[in-house]
N, C-alpha and C positions, 0 to 999 in steps of 0.2 A: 319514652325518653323524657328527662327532665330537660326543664328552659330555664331562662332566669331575667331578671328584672329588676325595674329600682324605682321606688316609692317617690323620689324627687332629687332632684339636679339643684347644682348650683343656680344660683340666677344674675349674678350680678356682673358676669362676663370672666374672664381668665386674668383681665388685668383693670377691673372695675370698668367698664364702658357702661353697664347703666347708671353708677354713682355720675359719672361726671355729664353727661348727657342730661339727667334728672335735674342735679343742682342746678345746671346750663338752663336748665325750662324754666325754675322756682328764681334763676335771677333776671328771667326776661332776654339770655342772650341768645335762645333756641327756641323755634316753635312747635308746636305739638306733633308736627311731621317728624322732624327729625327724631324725639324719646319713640315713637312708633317704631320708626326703622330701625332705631339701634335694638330695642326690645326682641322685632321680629329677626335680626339678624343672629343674636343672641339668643334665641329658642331652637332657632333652625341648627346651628353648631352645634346643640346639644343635642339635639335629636341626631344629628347626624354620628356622634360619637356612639350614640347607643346601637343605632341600625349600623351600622359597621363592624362591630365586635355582635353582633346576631343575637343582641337581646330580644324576647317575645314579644314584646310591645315596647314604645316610644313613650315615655312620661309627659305626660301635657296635662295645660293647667294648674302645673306646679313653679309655673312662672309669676313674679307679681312685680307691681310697681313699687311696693313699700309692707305687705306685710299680705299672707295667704289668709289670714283667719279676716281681714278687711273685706278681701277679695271677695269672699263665702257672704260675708252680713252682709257687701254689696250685691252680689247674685240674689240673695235672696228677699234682699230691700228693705233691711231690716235696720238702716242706721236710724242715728237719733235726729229724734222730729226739731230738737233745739237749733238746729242747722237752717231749717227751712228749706232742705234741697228737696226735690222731686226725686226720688228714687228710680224711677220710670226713665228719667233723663239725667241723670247723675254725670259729669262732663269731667273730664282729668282733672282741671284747678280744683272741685270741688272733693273729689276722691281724698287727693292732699290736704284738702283742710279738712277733711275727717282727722286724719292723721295728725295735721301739725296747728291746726288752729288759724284762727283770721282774728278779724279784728275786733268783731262782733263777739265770739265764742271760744272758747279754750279747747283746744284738743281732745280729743277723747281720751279716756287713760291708757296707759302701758304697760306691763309688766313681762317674766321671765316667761319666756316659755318652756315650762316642766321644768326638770333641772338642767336647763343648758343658758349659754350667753345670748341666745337669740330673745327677742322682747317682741310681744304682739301688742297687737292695739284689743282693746278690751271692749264687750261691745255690750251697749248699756242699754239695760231691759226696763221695762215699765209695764204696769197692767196695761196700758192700753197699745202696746207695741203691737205695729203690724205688718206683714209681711206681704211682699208681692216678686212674681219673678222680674228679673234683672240680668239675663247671664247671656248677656251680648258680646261682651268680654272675653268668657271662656270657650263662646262656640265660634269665634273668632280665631282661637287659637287651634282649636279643632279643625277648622278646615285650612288655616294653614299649614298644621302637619300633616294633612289628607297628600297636599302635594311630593311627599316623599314616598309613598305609596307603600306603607308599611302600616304595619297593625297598632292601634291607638288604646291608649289607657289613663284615661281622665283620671284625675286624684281629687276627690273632695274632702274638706273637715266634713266631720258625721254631725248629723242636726241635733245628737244628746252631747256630743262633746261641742258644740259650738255653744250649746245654753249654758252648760256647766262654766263654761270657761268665759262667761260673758256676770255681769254686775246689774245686783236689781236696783235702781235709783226711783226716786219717790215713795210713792204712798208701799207699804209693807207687803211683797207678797210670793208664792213661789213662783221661781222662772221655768220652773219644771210644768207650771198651768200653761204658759205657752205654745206648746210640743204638738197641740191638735191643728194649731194658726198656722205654725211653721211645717209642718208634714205634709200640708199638699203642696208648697212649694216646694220641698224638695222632691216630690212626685212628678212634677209637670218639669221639675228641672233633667231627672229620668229621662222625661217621655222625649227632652230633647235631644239627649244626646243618644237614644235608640234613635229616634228621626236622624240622625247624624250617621246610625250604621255603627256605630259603637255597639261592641259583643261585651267589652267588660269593662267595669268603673270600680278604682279601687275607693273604699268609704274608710276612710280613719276615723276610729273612736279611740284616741291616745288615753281617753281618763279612766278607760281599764285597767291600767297602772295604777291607778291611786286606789284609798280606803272610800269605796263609794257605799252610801247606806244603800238599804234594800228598795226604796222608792224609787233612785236613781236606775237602778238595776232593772227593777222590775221594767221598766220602759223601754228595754232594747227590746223583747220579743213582739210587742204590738207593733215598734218603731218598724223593724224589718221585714215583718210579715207584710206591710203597706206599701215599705219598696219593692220586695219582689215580687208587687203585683206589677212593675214597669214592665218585668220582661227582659232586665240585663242580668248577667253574671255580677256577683258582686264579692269584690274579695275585701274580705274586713279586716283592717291593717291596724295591729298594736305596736307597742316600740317603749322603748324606755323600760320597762321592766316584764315583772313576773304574769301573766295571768292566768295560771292553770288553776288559781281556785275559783276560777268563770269557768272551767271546763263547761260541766251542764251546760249549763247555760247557752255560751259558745254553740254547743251541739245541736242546739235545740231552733234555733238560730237559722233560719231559709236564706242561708247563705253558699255562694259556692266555692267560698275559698277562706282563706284566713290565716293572715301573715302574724308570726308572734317572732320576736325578739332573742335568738338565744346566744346574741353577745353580752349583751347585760346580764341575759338570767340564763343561762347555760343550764340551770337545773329543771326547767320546765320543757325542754326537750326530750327527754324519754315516756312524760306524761302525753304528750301531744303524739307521738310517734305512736305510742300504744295503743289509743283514743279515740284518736281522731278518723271521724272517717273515709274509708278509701277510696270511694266516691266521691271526693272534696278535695278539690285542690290545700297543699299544706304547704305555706311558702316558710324558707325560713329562712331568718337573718343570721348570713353564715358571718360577714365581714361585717366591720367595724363601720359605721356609720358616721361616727364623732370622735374620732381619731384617728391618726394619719401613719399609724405603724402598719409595717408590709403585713402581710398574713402570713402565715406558712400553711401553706397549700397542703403540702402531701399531709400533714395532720389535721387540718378538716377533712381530706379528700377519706381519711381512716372513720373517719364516722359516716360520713355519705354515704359509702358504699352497700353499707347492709341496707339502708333505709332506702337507698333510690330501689332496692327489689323488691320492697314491699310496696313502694308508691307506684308503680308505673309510669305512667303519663303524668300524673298528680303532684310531682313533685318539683315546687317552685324552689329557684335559686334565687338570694338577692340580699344587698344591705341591709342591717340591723335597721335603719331610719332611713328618711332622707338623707340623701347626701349633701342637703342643704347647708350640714354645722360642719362641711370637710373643705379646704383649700379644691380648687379645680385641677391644676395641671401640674404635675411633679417638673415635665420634661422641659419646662420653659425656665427654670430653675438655675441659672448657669453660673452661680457663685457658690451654692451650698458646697460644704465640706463633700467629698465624695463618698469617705465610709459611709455617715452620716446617710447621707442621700440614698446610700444602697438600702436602708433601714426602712422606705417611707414609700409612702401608697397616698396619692390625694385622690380625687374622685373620678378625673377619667382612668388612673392607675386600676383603682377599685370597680370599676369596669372591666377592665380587660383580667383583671382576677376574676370573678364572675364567668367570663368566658372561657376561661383555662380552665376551671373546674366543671362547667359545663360539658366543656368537650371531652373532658377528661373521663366522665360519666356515663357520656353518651360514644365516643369512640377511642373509647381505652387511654390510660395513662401514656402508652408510646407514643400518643398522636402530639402530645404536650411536654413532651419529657425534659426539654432543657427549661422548658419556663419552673417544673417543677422544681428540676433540680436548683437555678437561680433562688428560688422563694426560699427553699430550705439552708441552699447556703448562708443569703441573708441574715436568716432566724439564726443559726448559731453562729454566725460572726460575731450578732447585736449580744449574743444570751453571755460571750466572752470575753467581750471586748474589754483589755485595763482601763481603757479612757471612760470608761464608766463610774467607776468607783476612789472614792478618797475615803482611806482609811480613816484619817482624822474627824471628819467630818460624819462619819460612823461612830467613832469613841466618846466624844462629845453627847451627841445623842443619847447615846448607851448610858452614861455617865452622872447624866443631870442630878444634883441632887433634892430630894422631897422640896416640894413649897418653891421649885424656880421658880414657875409660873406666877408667884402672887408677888403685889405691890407691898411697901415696907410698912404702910398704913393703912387704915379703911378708910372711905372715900371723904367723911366727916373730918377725920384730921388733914387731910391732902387738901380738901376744898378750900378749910381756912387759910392753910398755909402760901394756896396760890392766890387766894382773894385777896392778899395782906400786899404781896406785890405787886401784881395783874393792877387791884386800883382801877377795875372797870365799870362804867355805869349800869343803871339798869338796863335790859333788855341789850346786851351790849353784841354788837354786830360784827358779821364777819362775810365770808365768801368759802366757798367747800375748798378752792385751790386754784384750779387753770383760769387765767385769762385767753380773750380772741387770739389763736392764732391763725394771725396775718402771713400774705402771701410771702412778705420780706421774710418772717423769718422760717417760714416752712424751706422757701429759697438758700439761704442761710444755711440751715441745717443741712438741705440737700447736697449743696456746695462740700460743704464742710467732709460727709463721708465719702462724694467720690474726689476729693484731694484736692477740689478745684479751690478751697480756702484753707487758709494757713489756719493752726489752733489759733495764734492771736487773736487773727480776724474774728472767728467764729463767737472765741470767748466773750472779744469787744462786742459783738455785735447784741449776743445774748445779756452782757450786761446792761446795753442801752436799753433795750426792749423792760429789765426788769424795772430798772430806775423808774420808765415811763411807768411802768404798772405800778411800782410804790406812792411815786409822785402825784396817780391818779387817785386814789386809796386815799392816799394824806387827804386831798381836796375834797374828798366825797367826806371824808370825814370818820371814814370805817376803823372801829376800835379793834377788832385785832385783821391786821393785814394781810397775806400771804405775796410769796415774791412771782406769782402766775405762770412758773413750768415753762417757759418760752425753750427753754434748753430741751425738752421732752417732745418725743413722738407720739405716746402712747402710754398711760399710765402702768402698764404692764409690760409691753415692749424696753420702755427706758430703763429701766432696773432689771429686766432678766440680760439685757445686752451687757450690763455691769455685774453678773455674777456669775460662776463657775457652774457648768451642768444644763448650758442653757445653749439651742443652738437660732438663727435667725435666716431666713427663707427671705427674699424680694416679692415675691407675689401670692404668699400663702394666706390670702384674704380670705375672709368669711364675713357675711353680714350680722350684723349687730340690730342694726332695726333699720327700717328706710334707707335711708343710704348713706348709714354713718358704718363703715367696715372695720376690722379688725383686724390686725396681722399677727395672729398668736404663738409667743416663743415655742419653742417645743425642747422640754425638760426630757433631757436623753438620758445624765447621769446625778452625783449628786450634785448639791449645792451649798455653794457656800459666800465669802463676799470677801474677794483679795485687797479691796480697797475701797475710802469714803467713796459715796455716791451723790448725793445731794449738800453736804455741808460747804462746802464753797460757794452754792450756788444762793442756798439762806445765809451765810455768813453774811457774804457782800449786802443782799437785801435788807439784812439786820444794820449794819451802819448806815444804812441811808436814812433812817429812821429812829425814831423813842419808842414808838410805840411796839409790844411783843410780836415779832416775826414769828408766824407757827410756819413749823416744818411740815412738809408734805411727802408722807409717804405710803404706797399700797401695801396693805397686810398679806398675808401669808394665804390664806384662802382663798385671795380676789387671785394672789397670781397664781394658784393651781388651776383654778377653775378658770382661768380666760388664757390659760396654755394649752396646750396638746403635753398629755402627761406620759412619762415613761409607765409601763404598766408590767415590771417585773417586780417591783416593790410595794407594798400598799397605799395609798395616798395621803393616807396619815402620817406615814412618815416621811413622805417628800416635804408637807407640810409644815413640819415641824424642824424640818432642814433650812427648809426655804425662812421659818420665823426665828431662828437661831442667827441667821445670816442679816434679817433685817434689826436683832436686837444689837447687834455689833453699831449698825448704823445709826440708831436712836441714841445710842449710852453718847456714841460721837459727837451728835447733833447738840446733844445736854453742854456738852464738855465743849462748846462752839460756842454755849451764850443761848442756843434754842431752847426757849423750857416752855414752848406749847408745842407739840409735833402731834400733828393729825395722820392716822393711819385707817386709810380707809379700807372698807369692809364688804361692800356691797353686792358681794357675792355669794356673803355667808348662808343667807336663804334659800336660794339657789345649787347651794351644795348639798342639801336635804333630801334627803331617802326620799322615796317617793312612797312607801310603804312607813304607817307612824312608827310600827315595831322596831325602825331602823335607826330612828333619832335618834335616841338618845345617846347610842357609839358613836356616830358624825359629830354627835353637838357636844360629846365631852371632849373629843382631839380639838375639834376648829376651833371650839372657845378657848383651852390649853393654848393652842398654836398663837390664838392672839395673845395672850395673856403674856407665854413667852417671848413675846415681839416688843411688849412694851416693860419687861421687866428688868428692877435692877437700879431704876430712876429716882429721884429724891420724892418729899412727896410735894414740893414746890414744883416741880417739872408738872405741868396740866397734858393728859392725853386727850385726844377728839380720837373719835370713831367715826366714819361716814358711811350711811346703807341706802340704797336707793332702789326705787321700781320694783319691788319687791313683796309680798306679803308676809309681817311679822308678828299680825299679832296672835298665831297660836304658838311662836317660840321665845316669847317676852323673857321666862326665866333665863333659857340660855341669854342672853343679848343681857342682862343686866350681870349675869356672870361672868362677860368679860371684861367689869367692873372699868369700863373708859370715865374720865371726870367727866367726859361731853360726847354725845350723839350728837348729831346731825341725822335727819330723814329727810326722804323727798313725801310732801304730803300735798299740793297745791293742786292737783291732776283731782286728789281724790275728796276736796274743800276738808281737808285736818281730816279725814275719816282715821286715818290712823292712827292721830294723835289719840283719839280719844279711847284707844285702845292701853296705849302708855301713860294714859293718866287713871285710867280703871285699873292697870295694874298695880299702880303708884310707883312707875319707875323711880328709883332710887338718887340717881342722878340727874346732869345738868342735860337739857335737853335743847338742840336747834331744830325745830321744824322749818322746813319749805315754805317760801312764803311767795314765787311766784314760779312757773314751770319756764325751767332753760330753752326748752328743748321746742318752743314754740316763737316762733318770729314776730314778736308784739311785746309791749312795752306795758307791766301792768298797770293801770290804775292805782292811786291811793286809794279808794274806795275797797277795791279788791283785795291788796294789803292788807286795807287797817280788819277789814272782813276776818281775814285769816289768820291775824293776829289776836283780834277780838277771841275769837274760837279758842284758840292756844288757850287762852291767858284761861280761858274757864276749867280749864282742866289739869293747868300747870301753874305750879306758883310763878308767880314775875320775879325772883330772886332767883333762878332754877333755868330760865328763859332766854335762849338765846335769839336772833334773828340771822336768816341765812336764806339765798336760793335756793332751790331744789334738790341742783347738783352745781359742776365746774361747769366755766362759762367760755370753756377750748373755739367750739361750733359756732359762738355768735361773733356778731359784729362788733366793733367798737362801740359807735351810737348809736346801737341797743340796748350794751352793756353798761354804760354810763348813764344813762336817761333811767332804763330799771334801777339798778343799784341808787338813785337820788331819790326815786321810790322811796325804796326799802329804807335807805338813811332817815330821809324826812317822816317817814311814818312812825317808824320808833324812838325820834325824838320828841314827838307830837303825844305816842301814849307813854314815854318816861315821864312829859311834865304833867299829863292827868292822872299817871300811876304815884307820883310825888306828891 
């Protein structure tokens, strides 16, 4: 008989209860009882959804406070000694300031996990790193699922993908020397969860996906031969792409299972099936993991069929991934469009698919037959539907002629022509876009969509809010302004709710990192943009002011990748849909009096093959896509770009091919290490490095500053040099945000008159 399973669940509740529980601890209004019990309340629900629909095991362990790959460096005691915490006695406030930083120490860094919107905390290696167990945490969770009295399966990050995916800092050397320190801890961490009565532990090595050299490689077969001297089953869990050119390998491998991916890479599925051996459990990722379309059942259930009689017993059902990047609960849903709704599967959905095909496997398709038939009618409703398609919006596309894509000048005559009016000092400062939003006007806004505020009111209220942000700017003294988004939800939310092909869900959250979540539109058909979206809201913010108002808007790539995307078409040309629609809105904004509009980017990285072979196709559309977004403009109109948490420097050429006059990066997390990647390339353009990290609850330093700017300046001309935060400043407080930014003001008026 086959079974089936799932690598990891949501964690953050069906309607966020640990975001708000979390924040409630970090402001002092809850104490560490109560994030406990919502946590355990919220494990157990999950669990319960799984053992209900008769998955093989209960997923545990795949629960966190703020980020799983934390979770792991904490088990295994491996944070940075810069902290001064005891690892032995690691306490919840101190866990968070790994995460977010205190006052003493800066956060640890973050970036993207693989290519998705989730961001982990990065975990920082040194020769003299040391490791000790720690996993009080996870066998905690352990024996709270014991009390449901169903079968358990621990998920850990693998100890080669937790080095790879962690930063060497300090003195020069490989983090792969580490791996003999780190290996009996993850051995003793074995030995506990057998002492627990755990028969299997699933071990993710996700960096099988990537171009790993042969050194890297060489170390899974010592690494695993050590664990299976525990004594558990262990099934080895990949995801995100291809790995059948690990077959070997894979095989060779004392392992007793091994989950590969073939929603993403559908062609390594008959290699595995032929291969693999039949004695070994072979799970495979039938459903969609990271996106929220229903499946059609009876066309997996036509590939299943031959392979569950060659596996027997052997053959695992389950999600492409965690279900961690998928919304939780479809049925709680009670505004969505109803076609619309019939189209979509969030994660306890994609459950009870799992079970339907399960049963379907094991006691015949008649046992299932209308859930089958539902899944299929579905699938050709969605594959037919006219509200899908706009021919116009097709023609245009088709149509474009040679050179849309490019600006009417190279960036040398455009520079002049904006420095002649702009009239900005040196080192001339700004801010990425969002101000704090406050509870009024979260209130406001909320007011405003369910009817309880009139548009006047609403409009009033969001222009008050803006005034105050220009008016605070004026004082701060900041040379180019922004009007801080007070009208916006969600920098991708706000603009897909204003354009044609986009549909919007009330609790289709996913986390983003810690407990800042996401509500990602979901692009059903095409797109286009019936009317302005942001120009009245820069207009106004423009008269209150001399100084140049830059427009603020998300590029074309940020908002594919932080959607849930239709997947009957290729993603390049949603993309190009979607930046067609935003160049309507830029030419607008020009024609408004706007001539700095910032289109940010920050997902571009993110969007990258995992495989190098694969670049070069992504990064010729994305960069096109922006290109298109901002074309058309005079060359006195000044574009910004904004990219953040990311790693760019092995795709410098693309990034400078989407010829922006201005960057902005977040580099303060990692002290300029990035910049000096853009200054050895000799980026072309004007460049704004991060000069203090948002995303951490403390006020820098001028010292810190003038540090990070020092750095800059060595590598970039000061003529070239912008000054700016990390990212938008949405998350913080007011007087955080006022006190930093006097920072950042007074520092770079301090090195314009030593730079003078």
């Amino acid at each position: 008989m086959s079974q089936f399973h799932i690598l990891g669940y949501p964690r953050i509740g069906a309607k966020r209860e640990l975001k708000f529980a979390v924040e409630a601890y970090w402001k002092g209004q809850q104490d560490e009882n109560h994030v406990q019990t919502v946590a355990a309340t919220i494990r157990e629900q999950n669990w319960q959804v799984q053992k209900q629909h008769q998955a093989a095991f209960i997923s545990v362990s795949d629960f966190s406070f703020y980020d799983h790959v934390l979770d792991i460096l904490v088990a295994v005691g491996g944070i940075p000694r810069r902290f001064g915490f005891n690892p032995q006695q690691l306490s919840l406030a101190q866990y968070f300031q790994l995460a977010r930083g205190n006052a003493e120490q800066v956060a640890m860094e973050m970036t993207k996990w693989f290519d998705t919107n989730y961001h982990y905390i990065v975990p920082e290696w040194s020769v003299d790193t040391e490791f000790s167990l720690n996993a009080d945490h996870l066998i905690q969770q352990i024996q709270q699922a014991k009390t449901l009295n169903h079968a358990i399966k621990p998920t850990l990050l693998g100890p080669i993908s937790l080095l790879f995916l962690g930063k060497e800092k300090g003195s020069s050397f490989n983090r792969l020397d580490l791996l003999p320190k780190l290996l009996p801890v993850y051995k003793a961490l074995l030995a506990q969860l057998k002492a627990e009565d755990i028969e299997w532990v699933q071990i993710d090595e996700p960096i099988l996906t990537l171009d790993l050299s042969a050194e890297w490689l060489a170390a899974f077969l010592p690494t695993y031969k050590a664990l299976h001297q525990e004594g558990l089953s262990i099934l080895l869990a990949t995801y995100f792409g291809d790995v059948s050119e690990h077959l070997a390998l894979l095989q060779d491998l004392p392992i007793q299972g091994l989950h590969i991916d073939v929603v993403r890479a559908p062609q390594q599925l008959d290699t595995f099936v032929e291969n693999w051996s039949k004695d070994k459990v072979l799970s495979l990722g039938i459903i969609d993991g990271r996106n929220v379309w229903r499946a059609d059942l009876r066309k997996i259930l036509d590939k299943l069929t031959t392979i569950k009689n060659q596996w027997n017993n052997n053959l695992w059902l389950a999600p492409s991934c965690s279900l961690l990047h998928s919304p939780q609960d479809l049925s709680i849903e009670e505004k969505l469009d109803t076609t619309i709704k019939s189209w979509l599967a969030f994660a306890q959905q994609k459950v009870e698919e799992l079970s339907v095909l399960n049963k379907a496997l094991n006691q015949g398709e008649e046992a299932v037959s209308n859930e089958l038939f539902l899944s299929y009618a579905a699938a050709e409703d969605r594959r037919t539907n006219k509200r899908i398609h706009q021919d116009a919006v097709k023609a245009r596309l088709s149509q474009l002629p040679k050179g849309a894509d490019q600006r009417k000048s190279p960036f040398a005559t455009r520079i002049a022509a904006q420095q002649a009016w702009l009239n900005l000092p040196l080192l001339p400062t700004t801010t990425i876009g969002s101000f704090p939003q406050t509870s009024e006007i979260r209130q406001a806004r909320a007011a405003f969509k369910k009817g309880e505020l009139s548009l006047e009111a609403y409009e009033t209220a969001m222009k008050k809010e803006i005034a105050h942000v220009v008016q605070v700017q004026e004082e701060l003294d900041i040379d180019v302004p922004v009007h801080g988004e007070a009208e916006r939800n969600d920098m991708v939310e706000y603009f897909g709710e204003q354009l044609s092909g986009f549909v919007f869900t009330q609790f289709a959250w996913v986390q983003s990192y810690g407990s800042r979540c996401v509500k990602p539109p979901i692009i059903y058909g095409d797109v286009s943009r019936p009317t302005p979206m942001t120009v009245k809201w820069s207009s106004y913010a423009q008269s209150l002011t001399k100084r140049p108002m830059k427009g603020m808007l998300t590029g074309p790539v940020t908002i594919l990748q932080w959607s849930f995307v239709r997947d009957d078409i290729p993603r390049s040309e949603v993309t190009k849909q979607i930046a067609l629609a935003l160049n309507d809105e830029v030419l607008d904004l020009e024609k408004a009096g706007i001539k700095v509009i910032q289109i940010d980017e920050p997902a571009i990285r993110e969007g990258l093959p995992l495989k190098r072979k694969d670049w070069d196709t992504y990064l010729d559309w994305a960069c096109e896509a922006f290109r298109l977004s901002s074309s058309g403009v005079e060359d006195s109109t000044q574009i910004h770009t904004h990219m953040c948490y990311s790693e760019f420097n092995d795709i410098l050429p693309a990034i400078a091919s989407m010829d922006a006059d201005v960057i902005t990066i977040e580099t303060s997390r990692s002290d300029m290490e990035l910049l000096t990647a853009f200054g050895d390339f000799k980026y072309p353009n004007d460049i704004g490095p991060g000069v203090y990290d948002i995303h951490s609850p403390r006020v820098p330093s001028a010292k810190e500053v003038t540090h990070l700017l020092r750095k800059a300046l060595e590598v970039v001309d000061a003529k070239r040099l912008w000054v700016n935060p990390d990212c938008g400043l949405k998350t913080r407080a007011w007087p955080e945000t006022i006190d930093a930014l006097k920072v950042m003001v007074q520092v770079a008026k301090q090195l314009r008159k030593e730079l003078s």
